[in-house]
C-alpha positions, 0 to 999 in steps of 0.5 A, spaced: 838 580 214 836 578 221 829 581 225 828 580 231 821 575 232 815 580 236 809 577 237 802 580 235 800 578 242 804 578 247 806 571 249 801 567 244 803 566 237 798 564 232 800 560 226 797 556 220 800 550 216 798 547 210 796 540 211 796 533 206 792 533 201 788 527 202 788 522 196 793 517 198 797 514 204 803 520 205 810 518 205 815 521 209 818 527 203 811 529 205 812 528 213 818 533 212 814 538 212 810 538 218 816 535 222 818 542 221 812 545 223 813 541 229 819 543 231 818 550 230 812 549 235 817 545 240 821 552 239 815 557 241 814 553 247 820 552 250 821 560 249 814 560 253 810 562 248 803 559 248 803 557 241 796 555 237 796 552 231 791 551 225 793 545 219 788 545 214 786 538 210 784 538 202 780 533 202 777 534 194 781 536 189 781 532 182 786 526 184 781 525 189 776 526 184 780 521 180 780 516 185 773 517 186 772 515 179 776 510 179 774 506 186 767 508 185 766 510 192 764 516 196 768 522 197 768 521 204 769 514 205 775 516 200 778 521 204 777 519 211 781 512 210 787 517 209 786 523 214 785 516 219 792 514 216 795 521 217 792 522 224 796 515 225 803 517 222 802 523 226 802 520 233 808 515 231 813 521 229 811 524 236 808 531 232 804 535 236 797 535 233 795 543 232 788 545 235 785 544 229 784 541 223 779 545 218 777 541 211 777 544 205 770 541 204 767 545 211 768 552 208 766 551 200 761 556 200 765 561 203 772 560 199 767 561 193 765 568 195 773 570 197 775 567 189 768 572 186 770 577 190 778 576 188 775 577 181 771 582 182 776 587 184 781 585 180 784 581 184 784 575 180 782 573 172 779 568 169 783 563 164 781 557 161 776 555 167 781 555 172 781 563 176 789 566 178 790 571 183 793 577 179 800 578 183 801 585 180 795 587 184 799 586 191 804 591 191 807 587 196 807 580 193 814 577 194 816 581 200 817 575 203 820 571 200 824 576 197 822 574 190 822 581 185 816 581 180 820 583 174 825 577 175 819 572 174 818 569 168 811 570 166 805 566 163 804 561 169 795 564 169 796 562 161 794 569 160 801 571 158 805 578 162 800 583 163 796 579 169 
């Protein structure tokens, strides 16, 4: 089934990409994925939308922090050696840099209070230290992707079927 685009506002769309996570040079498996974003963005603007477009960057996550470890450098001077290379490879493809590029590091605090407040409202769980989002609390949850909760195999959260 086909539904015809509308804008939220008229003549402007917004919209959010994830980016790299920056533990290492990317390649070009990951380069598809924003020459997609890059083509859907040529897209909007030749059909004469104004087009603002946020891609995130995970600059800490546990490669990173093995990394880390293992060169026995900071985790800025880690992470920055491949956002420089990444902003780099961007420019030679010819991408359209989006307005902005949040790091994960930047919103720590706030991410921390979303996951409490997930958990407090049973929205998400707890299982061998690590917090899952408890899809069977989002009545919507696959509508997009056309995926049918009770086709999906349980047990991904570790905690078994009733999360």
């Amino acid at each position: 089934q086909k539904d015809k685009f509308v804008p939220i506002q008229p003549n402007r769309v917004s919209f959010y990409s994830c980016g790299p996570t920056v533990y290492d040079y990317a390649h070009i498996g990951n380069f598809r994925a924003f020459l997609m974003y890059d083509t859907v963005k040529r897209w909007l603007q030749y059909c004469g939308y104004d087009v603002d477009h946020v891609c995130n960057l995970t600059d800490v996550d546990d490669k990173i922090i093995a990394k880390m470890l293992l060169e026995r450098k900071a985790l800025r001077e880690i992470t920055q050696r491949y956002i420089d290379s990444f902003f780099s490879d961007l420019s030679v493809l010819n991408i359209i840099p989006a307005r902005a590029y949040p790091k994960a590091t930047e919103y720590i605090p706030a991410i921390d209070n979303i996951v409490k407040e997930l958990v407090e409202t049973e929205h998400a769980y707890v299982s061998n230290n690590s917090v899952y989002f408890r899809v069977k609390s989002f009545p919507s949850y696959g509508t997009m992707s056309n995926v049918k909760l009770d086709e999906v195999r349980h047990g991904g959260g570790e905690s078994g079927p009733n999360q």
